[in-house]
KOLNUZA-536306 format. One line per field, with one value per residue (C-alpha): residue number from 1; chain; x, y, z negated. Coordinates in pm, 1 decimal, padded with zeros to 6 digits, always signed. Example, Ala and Ser with C-alpha at 12.3 -4.5 7.8 and 13.67 -1.06 7.14 Angstrom:
<atoms>
nr c(1  2);
kette c(A  A);
u c(+01230.0  +01367.0);
v c(-00450.0  -00106.0);
w c(-00780.0  -00714.0);
</atoms>
This chain:
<atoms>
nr c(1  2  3  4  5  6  7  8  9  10  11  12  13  14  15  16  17  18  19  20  21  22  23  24  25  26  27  28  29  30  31  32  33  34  35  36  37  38  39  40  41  42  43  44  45  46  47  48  49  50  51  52  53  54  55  56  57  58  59  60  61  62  63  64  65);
kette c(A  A  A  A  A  A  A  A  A  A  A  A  A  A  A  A  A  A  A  A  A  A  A  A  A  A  A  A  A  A  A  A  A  A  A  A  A  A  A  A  A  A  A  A  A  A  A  A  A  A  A  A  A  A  A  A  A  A  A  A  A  A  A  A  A);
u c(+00636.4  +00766.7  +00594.7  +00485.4  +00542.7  +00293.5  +00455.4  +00635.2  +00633.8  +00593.4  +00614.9  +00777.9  +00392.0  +00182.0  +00234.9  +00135.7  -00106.8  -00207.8  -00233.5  -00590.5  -00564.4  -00387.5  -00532.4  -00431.1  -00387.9  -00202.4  -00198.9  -00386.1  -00272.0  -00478.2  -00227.2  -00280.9  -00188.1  +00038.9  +00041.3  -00379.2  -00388.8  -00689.1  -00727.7  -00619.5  -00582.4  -00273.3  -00311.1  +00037.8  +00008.9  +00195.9  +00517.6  +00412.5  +00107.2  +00289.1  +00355.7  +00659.3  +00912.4  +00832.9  +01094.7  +00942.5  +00571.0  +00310.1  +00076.8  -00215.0  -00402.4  -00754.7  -00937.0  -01129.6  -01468.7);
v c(+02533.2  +02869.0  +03043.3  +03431.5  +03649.3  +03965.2  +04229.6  +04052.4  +04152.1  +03912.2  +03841.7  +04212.6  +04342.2  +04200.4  +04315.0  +03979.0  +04143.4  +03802.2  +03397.1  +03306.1  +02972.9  +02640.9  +02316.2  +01960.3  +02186.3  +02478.8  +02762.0  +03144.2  +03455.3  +03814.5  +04035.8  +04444.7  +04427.6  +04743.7  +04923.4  +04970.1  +04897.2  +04608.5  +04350.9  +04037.6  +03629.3  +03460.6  +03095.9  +02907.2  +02530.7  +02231.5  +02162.6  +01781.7  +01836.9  +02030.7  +01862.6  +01808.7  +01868.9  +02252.5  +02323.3  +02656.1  +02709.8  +02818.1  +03095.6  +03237.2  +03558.4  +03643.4  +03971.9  +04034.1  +04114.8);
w c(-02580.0  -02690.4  -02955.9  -02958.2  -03230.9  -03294.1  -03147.2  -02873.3  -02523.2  -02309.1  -01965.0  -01951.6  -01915.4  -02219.5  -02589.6  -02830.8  -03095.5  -03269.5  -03231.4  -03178.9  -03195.0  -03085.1  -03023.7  -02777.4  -02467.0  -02617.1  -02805.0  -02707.7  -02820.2  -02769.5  -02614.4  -02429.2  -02058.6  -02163.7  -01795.7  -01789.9  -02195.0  -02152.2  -02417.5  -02286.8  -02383.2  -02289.0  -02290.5  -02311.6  -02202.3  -02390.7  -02224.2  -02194.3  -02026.1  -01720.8  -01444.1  -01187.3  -01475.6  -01516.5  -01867.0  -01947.9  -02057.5  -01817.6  -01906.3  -01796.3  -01884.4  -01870.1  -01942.7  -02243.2  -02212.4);
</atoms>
């Protein structure tokens, strides 16, 4: 699983502002969605729990309320 540094864009549209935590499913990062500049959570998934031999991380992003 790749690992986000504060500061780093990712996805081309979300700028990392800090690690929230990690646990057995992966880690989640708070992030600005930097087109409509919304606080965001970007969850990145453990490469071992993906299935059908995926080699880069999935993420997904929620809005923060």
């Amino acid at each position: 699983m790749q690992k986000l540094q504060n500061g780093e864009i990712f996805d081309g549209k979300y700028q990392v502002v800090k690690m929230l935590g990690h646990g057995g499913m992966g880690t989640v990062y708070q992030a600005v969605e930097l087109e409509l500049q919304r606080q965001v959570a970007i969850k990145l998934v453990h490469d071992q729990l993906l299935f059908g031999g995926r080699h880069r991380a999935r993420a997904s992003v929620h809005l923060m309320l």
